[in-house]
Residue, then its C-alpha position, 0 to 999 in steps of 0.5 A: x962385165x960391167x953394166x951402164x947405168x943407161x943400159x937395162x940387162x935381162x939374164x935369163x934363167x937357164x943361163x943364170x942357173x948353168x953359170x951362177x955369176x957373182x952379182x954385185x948390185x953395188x957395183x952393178x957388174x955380173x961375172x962368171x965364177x972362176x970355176x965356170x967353163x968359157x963355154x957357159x959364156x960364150x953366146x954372151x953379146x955385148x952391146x953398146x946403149 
């Protein structure tokens, strides 16, 4: 998922925890490792700035 620059993102921590996403700051996207279930996803929303 990538992140806008104009668009601020707050993850909490238990979802952090259970998906344990690759975080790039540089190209500031978070995603899921491959080995994570859908269902760790699925109450993510996305929504436009």
């Amino acid at each position: 998922m990538d992140i806008p620059e104009s668009c601020d993102v707050m993850l909490g921590m238990p979802w952090l925890e259970e998906v344990n996403p690759i975080i790039d700051w540089t190209a500031k996207s978070v995603r899921p490792r491959p080995q994570t279930a859908m269902s760790s996803t699925e109450n993510v929303t996305e929504t436009a700035c």
